[in-house]
Jmol script that loads the backbone (N, CA, C; Angstrom):
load data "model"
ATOM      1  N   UNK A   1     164.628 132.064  79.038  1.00  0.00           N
ATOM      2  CA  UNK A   1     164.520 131.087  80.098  1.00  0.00           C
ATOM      3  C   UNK A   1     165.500 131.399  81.223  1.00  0.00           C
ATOM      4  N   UNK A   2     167.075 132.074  80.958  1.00  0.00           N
ATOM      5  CA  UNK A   2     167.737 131.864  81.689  1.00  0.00           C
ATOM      6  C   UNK A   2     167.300 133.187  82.928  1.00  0.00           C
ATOM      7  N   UNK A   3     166.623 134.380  82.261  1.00  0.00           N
ATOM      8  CA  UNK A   3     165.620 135.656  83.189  1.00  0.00           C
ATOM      9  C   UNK A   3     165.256 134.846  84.164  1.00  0.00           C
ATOM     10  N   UNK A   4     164.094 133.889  83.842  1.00  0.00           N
ATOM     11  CA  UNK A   4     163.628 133.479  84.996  1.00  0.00           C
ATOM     12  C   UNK A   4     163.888 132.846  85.362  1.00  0.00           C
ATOM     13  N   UNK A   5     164.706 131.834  85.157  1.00  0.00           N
ATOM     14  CA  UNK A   5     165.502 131.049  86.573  1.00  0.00           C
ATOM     15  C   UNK A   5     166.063 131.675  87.284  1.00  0.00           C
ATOM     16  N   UNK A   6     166.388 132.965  86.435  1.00  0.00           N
ATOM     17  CA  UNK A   6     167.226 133.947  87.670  1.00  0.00           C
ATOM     18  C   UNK A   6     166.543 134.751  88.979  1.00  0.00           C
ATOM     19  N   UNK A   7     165.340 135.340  87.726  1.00  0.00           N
ATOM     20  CA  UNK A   7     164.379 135.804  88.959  1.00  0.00           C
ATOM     21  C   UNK A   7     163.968 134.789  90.061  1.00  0.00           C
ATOM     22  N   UNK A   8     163.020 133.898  89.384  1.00  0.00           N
ATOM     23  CA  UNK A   8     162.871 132.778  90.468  1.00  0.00           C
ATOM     24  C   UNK A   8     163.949 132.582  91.561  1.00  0.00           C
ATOM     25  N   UNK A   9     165.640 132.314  91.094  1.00  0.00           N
ATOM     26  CA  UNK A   9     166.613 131.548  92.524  1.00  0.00           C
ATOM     27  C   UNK A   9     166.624 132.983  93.072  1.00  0.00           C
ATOM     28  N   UNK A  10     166.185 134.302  93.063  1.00  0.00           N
ATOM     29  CA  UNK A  10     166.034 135.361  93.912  1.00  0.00           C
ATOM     30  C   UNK A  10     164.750 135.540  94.962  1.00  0.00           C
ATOM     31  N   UNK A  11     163.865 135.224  94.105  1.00  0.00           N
ATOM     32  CA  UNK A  11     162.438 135.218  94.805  1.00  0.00           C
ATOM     33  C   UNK A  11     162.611 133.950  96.107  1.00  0.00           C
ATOM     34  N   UNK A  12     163.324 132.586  95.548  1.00  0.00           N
ATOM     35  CA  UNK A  12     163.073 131.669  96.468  1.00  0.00           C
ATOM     36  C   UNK A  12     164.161 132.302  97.294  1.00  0.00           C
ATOM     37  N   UNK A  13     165.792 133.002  97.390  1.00  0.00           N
ATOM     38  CA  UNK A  13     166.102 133.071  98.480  1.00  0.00           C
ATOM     39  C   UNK A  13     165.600 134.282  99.266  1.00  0.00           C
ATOM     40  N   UNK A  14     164.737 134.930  99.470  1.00  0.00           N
ATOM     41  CA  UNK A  14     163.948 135.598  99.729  1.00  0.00           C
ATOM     42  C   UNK A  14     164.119 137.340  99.617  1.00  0.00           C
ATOM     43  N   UNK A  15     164.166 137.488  98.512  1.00  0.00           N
ATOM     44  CA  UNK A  15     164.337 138.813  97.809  1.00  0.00           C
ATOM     45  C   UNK A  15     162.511 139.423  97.783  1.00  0.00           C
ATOM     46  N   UNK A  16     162.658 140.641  98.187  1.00  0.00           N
ATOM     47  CA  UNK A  16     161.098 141.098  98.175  1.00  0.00           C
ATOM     48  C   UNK A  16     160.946 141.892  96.911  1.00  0.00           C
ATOM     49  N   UNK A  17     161.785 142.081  96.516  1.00  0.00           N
ATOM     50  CA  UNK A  17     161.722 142.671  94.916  1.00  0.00           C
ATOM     51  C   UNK A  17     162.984 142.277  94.100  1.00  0.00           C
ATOM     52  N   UNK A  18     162.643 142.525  92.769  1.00  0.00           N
ATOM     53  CA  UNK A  18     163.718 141.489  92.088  1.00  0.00           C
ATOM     54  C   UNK A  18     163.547 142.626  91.005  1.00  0.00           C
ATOM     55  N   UNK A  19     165.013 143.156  90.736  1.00  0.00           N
ATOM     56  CA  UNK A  19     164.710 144.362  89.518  1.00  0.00           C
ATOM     57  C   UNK A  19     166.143 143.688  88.427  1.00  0.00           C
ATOM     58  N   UNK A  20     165.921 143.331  87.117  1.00  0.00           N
ATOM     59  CA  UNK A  20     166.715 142.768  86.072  1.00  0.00           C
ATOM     60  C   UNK A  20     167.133 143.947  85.460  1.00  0.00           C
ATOM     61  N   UNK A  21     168.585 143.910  85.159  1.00  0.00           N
ATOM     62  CA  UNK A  21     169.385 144.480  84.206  1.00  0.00           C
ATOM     63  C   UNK A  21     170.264 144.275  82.958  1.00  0.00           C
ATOM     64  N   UNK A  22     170.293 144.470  82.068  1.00  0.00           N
ATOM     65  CA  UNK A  22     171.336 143.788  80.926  1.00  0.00           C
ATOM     66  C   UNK A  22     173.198 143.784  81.910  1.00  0.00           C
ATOM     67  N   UNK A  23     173.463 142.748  81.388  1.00  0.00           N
ATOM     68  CA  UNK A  23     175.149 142.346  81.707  1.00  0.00           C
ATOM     69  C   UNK A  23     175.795 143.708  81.215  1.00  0.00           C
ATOM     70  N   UNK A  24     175.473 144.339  80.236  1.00  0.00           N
ATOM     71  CA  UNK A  24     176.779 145.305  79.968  1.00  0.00           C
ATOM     72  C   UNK A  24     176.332 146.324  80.687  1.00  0.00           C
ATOM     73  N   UNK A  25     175.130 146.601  81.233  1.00  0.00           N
ATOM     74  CA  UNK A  25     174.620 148.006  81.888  1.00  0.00           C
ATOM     75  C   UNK A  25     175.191 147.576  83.678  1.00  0.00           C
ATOM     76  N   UNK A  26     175.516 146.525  83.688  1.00  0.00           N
ATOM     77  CA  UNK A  26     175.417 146.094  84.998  1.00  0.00           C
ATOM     78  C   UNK A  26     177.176 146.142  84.967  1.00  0.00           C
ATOM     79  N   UNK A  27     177.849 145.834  84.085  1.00  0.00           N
ATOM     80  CA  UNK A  27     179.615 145.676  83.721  1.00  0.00           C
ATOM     81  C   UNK A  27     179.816 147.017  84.030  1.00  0.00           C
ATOM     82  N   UNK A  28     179.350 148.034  83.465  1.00  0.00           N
ATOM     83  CA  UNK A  28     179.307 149.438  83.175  1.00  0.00           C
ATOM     84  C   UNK A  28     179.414 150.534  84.394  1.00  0.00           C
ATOM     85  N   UNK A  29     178.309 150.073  85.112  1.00  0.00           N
ATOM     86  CA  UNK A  29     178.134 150.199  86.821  1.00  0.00           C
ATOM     87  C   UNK A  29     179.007 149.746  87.369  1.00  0.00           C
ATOM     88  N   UNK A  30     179.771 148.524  87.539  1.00  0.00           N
ATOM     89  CA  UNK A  30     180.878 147.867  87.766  1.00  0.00           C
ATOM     90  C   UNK A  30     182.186 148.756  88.011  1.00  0.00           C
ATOM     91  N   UNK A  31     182.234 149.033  87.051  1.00  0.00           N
ATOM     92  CA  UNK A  31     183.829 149.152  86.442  1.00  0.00           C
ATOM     93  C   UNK A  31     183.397 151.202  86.695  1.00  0.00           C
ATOM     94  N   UNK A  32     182.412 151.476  86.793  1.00  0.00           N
ATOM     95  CA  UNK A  32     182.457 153.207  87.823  1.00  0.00           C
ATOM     96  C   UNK A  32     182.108 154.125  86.228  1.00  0.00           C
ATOM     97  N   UNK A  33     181.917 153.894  85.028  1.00  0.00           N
ATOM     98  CA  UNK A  33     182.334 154.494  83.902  1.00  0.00           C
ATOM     99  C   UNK A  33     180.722 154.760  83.483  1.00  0.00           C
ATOM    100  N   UNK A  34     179.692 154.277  83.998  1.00  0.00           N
ATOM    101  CA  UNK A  34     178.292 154.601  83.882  1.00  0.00           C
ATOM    102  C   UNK A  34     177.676 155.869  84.044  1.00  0.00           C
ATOM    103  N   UNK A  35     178.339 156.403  85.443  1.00  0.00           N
ATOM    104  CA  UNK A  35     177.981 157.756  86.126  1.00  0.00           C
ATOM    105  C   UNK A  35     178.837 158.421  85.416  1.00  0.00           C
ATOM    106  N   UNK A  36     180.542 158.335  84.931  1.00  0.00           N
ATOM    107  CA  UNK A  36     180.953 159.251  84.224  1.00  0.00           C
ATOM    108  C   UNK A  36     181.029 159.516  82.962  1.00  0.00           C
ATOM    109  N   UNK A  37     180.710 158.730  82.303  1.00  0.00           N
ATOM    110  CA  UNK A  37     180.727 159.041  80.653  1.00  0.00           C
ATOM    111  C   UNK A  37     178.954 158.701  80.361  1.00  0.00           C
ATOM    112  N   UNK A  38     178.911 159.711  78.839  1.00  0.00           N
ATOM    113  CA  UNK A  38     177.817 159.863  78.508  1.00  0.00           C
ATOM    114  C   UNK A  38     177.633 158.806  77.195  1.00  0.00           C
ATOM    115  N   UNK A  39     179.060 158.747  76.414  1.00  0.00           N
ATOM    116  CA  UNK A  39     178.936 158.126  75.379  1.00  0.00           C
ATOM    117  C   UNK A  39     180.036 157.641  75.243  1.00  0.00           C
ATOM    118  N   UNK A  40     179.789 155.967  75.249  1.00  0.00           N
ATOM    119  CA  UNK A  40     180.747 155.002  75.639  1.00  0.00           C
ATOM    120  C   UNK A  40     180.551 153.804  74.838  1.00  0.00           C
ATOM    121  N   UNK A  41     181.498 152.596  74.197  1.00  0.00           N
ATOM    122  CA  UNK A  41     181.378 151.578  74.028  1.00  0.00           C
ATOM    123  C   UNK A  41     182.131 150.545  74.951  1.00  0.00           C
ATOM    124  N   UNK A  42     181.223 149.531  75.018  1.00  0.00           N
ATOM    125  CA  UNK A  42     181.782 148.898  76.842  1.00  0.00           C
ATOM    126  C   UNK A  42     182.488 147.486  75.777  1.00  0.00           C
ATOM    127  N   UNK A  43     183.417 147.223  75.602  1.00  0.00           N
ATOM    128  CA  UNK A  43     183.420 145.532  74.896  1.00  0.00           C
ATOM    129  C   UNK A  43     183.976 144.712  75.959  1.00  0.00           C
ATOM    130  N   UNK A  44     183.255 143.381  75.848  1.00  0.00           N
ATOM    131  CA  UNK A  44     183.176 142.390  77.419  1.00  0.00           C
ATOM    132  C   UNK A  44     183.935 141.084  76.661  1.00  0.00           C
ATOM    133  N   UNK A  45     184.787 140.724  76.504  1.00  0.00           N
ATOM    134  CA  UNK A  45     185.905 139.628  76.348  1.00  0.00           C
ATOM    135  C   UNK A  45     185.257 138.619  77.195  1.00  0.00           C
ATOM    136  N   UNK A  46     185.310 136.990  76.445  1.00  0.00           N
ATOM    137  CA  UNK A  46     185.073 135.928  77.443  1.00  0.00           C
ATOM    138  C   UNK A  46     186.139 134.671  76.538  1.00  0.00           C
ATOM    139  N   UNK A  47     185.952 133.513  76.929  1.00  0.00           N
ATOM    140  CA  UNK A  47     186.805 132.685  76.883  1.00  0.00           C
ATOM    141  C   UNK A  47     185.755 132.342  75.103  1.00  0.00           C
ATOM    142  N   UNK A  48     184.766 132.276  75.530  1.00  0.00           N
ATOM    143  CA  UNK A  48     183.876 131.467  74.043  1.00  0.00           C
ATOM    144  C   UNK A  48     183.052 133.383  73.493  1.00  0.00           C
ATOM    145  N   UNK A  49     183.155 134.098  73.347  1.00  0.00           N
ATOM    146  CA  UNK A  49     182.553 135.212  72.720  1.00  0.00           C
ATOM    147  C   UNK A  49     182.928 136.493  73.416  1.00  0.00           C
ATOM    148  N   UNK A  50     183.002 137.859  72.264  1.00  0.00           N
ATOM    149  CA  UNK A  50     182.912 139.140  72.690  1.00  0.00           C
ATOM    150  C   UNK A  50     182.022 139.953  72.278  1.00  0.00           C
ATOM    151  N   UNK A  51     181.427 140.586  73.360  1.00  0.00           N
ATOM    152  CA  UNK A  51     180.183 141.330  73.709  1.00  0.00           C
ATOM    153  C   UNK A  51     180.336 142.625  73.485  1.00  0.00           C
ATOM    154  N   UNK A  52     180.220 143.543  72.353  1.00  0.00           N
ATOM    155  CA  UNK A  52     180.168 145.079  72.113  1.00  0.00           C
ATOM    156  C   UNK A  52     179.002 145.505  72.230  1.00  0.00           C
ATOM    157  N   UNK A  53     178.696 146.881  73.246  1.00  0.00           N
ATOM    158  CA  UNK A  53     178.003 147.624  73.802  1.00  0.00           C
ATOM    159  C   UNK A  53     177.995 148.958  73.633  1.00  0.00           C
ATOM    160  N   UNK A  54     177.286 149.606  72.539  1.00  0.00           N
ATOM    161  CA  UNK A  54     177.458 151.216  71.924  1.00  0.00           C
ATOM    162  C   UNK A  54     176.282 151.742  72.914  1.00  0.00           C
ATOM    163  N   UNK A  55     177.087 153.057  74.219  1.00  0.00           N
ATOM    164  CA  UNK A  55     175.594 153.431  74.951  1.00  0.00           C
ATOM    165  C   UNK A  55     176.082 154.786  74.298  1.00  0.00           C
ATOM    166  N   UNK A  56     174.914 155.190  74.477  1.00  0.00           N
ATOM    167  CA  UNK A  56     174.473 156.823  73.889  1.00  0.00           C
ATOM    168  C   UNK A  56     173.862 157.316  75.091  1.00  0.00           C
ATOM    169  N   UNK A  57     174.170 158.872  75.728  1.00  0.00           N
ATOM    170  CA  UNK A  57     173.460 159.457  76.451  1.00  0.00           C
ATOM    171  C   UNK A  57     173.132 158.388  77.804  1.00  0.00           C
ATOM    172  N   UNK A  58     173.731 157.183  77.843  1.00  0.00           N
ATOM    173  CA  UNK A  58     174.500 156.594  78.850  1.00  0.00           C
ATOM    174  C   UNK A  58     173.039 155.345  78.933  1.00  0.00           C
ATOM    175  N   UNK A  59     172.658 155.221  77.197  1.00  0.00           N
ATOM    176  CA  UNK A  59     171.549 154.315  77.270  1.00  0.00           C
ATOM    177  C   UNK A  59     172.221 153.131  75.947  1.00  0.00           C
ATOM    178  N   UNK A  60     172.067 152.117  76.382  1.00  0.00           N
ATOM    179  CA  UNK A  60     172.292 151.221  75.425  1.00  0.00           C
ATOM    180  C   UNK A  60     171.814 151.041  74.049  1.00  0.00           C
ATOM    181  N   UNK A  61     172.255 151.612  73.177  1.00  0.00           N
ATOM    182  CA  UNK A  61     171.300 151.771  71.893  1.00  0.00           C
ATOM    183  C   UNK A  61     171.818 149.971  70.875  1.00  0.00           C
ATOM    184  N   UNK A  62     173.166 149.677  70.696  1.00  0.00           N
ATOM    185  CA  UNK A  62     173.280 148.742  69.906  1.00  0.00           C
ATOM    186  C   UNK A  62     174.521 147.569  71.017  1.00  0.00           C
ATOM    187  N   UNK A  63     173.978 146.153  70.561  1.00  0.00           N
ATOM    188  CA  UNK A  63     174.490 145.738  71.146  1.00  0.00           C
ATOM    189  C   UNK A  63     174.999 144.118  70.195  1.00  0.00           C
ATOM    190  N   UNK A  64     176.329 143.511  70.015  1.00  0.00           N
ATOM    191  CA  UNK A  64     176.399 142.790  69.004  1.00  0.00           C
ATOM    192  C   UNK A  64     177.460 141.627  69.796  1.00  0.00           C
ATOM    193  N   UNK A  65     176.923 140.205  69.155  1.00  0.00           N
ATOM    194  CA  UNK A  65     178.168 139.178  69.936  1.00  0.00           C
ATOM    195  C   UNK A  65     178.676 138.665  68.969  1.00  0.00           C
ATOM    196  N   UNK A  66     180.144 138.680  69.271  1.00  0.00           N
ATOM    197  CA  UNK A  66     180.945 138.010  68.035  1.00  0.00           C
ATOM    198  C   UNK A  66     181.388 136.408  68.868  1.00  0.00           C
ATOM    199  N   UNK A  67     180.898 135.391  68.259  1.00  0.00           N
ATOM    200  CA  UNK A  67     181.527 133.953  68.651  1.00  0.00           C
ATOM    201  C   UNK A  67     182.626 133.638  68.376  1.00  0.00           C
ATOM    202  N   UNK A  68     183.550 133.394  68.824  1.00  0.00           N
ATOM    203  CA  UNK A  68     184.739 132.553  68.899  1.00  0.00           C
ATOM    204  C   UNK A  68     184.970 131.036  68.819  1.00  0.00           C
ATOM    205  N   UNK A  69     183.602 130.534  68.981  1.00  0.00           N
ATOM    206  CA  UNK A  69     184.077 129.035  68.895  1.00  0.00           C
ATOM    207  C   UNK A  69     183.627 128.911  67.333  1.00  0.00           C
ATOM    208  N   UNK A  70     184.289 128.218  66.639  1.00  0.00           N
ATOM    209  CA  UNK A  70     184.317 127.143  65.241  1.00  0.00           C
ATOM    210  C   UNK A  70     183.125 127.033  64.840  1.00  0.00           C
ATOM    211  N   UNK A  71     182.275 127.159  64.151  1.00  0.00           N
ATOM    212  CA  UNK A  71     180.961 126.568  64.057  1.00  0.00           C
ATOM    213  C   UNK A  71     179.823 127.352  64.126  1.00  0.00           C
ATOM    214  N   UNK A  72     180.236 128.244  65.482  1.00  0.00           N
ATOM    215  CA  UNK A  72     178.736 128.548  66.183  1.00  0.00           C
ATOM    216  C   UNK A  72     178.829 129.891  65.672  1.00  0.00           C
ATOM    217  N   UNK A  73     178.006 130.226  64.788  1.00  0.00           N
ATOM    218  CA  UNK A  73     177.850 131.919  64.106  1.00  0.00           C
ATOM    219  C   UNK A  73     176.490 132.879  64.797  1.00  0.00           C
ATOM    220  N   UNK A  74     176.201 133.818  65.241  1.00  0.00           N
ATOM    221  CA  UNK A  74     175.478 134.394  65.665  1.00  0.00           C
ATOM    222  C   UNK A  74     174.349 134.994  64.428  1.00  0.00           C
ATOM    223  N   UNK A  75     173.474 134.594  64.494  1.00  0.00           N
ATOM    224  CA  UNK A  75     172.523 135.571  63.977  1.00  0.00           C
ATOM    225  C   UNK A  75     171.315 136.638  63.850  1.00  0.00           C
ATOM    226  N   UNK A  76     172.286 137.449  64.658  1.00  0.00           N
ATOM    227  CA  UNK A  76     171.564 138.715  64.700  1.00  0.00           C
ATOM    228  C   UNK A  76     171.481 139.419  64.103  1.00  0.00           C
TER     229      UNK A  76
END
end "model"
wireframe off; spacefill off
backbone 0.3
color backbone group
């Protein structure tokens, strides 16, 4: 759900094409380490979960979230 609200608030502010990427491929690009490394794990720290990102050949093969808050367990 949250894709297309995203696409959509792009389309309505008037985007003529709308191309989606995963957060860690987009962190990755970010931070300059996309174009130079081939084989990388990206891990993304937040206040409520951390995001590990194993790319291979500079493609995202495994990707895993560990929760931090009390309660809330991931099951992937």
């Amino acid at each position: 759900m949250e894709k297309r609200a995203d696409r959509d608030s792009a389309e309505h502010a008037g985007a003529k094409e709308v191309n989606m990427i995963y957060q860690p491929l987009a962190a990755a690009i970010g931070m300059g380490i996309f174009f130079e490394k081939i084989d990388f794990i990206l891990i993304d720290f937040s206040a409520s979960k951390i995001e590990i990102t194993i790319f291979a050949n500079a493609i995202p093969i495994s990707e895993d979230i560990i929760s931090l808050v009390p309660g809330n367990y991931n099951e992937s």
